[in-house]
PyMOL CGO cylinders between C-alpha atoms (Angstrom):
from pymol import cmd
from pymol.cgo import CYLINDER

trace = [
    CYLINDER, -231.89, -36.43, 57.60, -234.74, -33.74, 57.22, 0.3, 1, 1, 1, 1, 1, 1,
    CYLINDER, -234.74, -33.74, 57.22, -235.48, -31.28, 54.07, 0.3, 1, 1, 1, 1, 1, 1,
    CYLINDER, -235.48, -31.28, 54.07, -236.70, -28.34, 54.30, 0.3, 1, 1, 1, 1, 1, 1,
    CYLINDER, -236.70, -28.34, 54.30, -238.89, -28.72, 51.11, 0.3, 1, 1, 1, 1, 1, 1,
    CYLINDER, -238.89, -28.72, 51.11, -239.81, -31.90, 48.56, 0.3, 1, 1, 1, 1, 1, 1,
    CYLINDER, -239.81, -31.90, 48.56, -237.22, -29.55, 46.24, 0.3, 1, 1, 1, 1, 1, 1,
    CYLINDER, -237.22, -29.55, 46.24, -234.44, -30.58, 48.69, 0.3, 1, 1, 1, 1, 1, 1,
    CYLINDER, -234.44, -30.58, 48.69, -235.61, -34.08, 49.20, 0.3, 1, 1, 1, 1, 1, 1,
    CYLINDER, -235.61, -34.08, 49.20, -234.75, -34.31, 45.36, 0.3, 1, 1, 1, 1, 1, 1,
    CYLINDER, -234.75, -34.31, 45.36, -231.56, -32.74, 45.03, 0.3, 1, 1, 1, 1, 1, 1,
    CYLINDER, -231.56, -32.74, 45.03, -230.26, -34.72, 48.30, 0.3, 1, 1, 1, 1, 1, 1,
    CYLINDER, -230.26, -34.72, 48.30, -228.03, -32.56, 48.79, 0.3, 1, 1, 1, 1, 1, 1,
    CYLINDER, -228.03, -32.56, 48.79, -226.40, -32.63, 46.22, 0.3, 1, 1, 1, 1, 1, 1,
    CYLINDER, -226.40, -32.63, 46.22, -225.91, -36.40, 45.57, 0.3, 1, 1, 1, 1, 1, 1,
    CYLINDER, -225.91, -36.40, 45.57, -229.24, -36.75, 43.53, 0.3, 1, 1, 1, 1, 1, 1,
    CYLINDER, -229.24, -36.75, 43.53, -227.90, -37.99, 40.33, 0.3, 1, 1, 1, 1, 1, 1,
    CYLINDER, -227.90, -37.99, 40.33, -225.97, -41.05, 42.93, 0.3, 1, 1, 1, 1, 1, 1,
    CYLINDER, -225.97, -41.05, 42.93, -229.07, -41.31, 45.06, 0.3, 1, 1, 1, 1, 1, 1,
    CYLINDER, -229.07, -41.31, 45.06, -231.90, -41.85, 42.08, 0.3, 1, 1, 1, 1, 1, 1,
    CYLINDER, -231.90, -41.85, 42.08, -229.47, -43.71, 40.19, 0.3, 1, 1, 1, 1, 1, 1,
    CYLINDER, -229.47, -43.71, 40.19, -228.80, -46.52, 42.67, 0.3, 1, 1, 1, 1, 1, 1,
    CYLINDER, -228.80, -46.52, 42.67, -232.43, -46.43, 43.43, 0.3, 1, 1, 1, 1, 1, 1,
    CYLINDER, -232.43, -46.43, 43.43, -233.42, -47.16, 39.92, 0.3, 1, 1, 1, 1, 1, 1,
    CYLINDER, -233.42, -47.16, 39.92, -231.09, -49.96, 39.30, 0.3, 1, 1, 1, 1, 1, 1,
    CYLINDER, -231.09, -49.96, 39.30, -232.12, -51.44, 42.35, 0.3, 1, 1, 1, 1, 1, 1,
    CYLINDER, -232.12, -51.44, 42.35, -235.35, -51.28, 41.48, 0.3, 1, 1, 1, 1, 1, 1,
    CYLINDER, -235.35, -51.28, 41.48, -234.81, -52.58, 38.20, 0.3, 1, 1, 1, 1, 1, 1,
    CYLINDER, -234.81, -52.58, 38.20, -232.51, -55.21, 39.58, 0.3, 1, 1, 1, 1, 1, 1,
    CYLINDER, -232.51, -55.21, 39.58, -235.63, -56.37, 41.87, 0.3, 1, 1, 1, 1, 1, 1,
    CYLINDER, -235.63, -56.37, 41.87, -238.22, -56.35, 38.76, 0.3, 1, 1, 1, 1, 1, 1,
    CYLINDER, -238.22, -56.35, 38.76, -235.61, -58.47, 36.95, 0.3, 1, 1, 1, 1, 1, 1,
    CYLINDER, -235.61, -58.47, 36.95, -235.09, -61.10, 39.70, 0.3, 1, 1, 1, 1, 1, 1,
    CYLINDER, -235.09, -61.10, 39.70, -239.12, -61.35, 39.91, 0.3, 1, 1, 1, 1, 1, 1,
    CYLINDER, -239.12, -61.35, 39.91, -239.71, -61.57, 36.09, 0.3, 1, 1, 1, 1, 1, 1,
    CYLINDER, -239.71, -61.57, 36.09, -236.85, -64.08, 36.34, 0.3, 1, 1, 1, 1, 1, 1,
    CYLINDER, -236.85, -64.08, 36.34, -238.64, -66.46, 38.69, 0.3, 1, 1, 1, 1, 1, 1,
    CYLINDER, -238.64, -66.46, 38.69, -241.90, -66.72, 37.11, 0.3, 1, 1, 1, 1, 1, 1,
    CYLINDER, -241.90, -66.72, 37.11, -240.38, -66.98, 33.30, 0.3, 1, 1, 1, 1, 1, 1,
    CYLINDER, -240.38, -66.98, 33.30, -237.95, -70.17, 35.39, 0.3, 1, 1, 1, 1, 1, 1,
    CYLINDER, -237.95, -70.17, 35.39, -241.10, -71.32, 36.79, 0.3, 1, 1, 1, 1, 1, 1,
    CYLINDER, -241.10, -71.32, 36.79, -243.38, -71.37, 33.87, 0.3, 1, 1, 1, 1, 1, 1,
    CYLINDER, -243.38, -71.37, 33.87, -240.71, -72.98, 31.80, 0.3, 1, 1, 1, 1, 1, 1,
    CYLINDER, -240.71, -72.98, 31.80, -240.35, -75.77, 34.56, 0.3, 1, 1, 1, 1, 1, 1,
    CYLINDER, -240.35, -75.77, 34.56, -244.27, -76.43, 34.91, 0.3, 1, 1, 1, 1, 1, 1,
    CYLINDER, -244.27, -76.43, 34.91, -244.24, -77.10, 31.28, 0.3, 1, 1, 1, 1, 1, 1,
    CYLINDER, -244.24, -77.10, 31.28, -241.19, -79.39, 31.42, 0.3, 1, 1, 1, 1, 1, 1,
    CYLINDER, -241.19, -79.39, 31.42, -243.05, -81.25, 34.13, 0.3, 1, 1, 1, 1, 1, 1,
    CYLINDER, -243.05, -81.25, 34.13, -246.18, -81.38, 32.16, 0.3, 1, 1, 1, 1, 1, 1,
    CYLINDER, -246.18, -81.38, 32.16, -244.48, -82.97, 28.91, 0.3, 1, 1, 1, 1, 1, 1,
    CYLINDER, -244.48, -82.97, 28.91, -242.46, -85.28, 31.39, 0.3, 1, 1, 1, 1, 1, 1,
    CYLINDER, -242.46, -85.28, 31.39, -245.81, -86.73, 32.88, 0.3, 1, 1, 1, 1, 1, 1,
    CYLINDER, -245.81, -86.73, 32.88, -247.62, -87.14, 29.65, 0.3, 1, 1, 1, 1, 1, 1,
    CYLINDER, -247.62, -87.14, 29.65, -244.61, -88.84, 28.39, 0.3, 1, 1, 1, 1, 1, 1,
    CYLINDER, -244.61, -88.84, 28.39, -244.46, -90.92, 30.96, 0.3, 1, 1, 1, 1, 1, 1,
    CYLINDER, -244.46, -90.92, 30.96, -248.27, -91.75, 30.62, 0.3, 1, 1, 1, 1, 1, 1,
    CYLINDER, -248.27, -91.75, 30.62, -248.24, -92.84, 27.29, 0.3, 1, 1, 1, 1, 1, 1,
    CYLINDER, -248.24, -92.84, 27.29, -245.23, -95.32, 28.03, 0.3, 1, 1, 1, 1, 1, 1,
    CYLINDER, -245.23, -95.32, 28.03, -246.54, -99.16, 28.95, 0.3, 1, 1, 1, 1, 1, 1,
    CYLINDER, -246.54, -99.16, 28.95, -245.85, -99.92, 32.25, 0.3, 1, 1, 1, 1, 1, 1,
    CYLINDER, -245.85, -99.92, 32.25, -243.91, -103.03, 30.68, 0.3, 1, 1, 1, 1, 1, 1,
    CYLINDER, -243.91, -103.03, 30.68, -241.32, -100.60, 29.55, 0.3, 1, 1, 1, 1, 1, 1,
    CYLINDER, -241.32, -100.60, 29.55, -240.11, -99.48, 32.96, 0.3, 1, 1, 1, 1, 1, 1,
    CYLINDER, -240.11, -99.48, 32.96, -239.47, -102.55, 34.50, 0.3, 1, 1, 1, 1, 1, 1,
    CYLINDER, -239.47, -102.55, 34.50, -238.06, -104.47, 31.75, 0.3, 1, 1, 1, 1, 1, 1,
    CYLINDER, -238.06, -104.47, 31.75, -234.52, -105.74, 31.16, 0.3, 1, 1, 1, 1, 1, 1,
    CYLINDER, -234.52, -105.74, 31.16, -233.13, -105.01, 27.74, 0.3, 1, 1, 1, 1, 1, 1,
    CYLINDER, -233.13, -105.01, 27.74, -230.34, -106.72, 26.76, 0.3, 1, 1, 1, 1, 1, 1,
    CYLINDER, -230.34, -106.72, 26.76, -229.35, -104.48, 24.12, 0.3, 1, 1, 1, 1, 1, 1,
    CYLINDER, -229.35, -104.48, 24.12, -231.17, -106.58, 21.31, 0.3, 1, 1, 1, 1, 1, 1,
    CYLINDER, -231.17, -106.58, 21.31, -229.72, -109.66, 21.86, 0.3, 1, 1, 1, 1, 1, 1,
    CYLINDER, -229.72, -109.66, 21.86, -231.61, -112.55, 23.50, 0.3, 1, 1, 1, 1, 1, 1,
    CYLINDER, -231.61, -112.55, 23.50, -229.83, -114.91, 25.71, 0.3, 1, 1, 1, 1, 1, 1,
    CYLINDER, -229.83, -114.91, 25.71, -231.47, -118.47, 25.79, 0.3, 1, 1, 1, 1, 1, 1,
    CYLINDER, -231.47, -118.47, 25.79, -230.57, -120.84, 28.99, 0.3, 1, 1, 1, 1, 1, 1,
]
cmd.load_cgo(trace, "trace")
């Protein structure tokens, strides 16, 4: 579709309130989505970061043990 002038381009003939409208929420929709993402992705790196240091500071002893739920079973 051609316009005569940019005047007509933003009327679109006669739809512009429709037109700019769905433009701008999509637009908004897309900034959302992004922002989104990196707030989701920040949060996880952090997660990740207190999971490792956790896991650092735990003796190795403490992963591969057996706890018998505090009660020792002699033979």
């Amino acid at each position: 579709m051609a316009f005569d002038s940019f005047q007509d381009f933003l009327a679109m003939g006669g739809h512009a309130p429709y037109v700019w409208a769905s433009w701008g929420v999509t637009g908004a929709l897309l900034v959302g989505i992004v922002l989104h993402a990196r707030a989701e992705r920040r949060q996880l790196l952090r997660h990740l970061r207190r999971r490792e240091r956790r896991e650092r500071r735990q003796p190795l002893t403490n992963q591969t043990s057996h706890h018998t739920g505090g009660r020792h079973h002699e033979a």
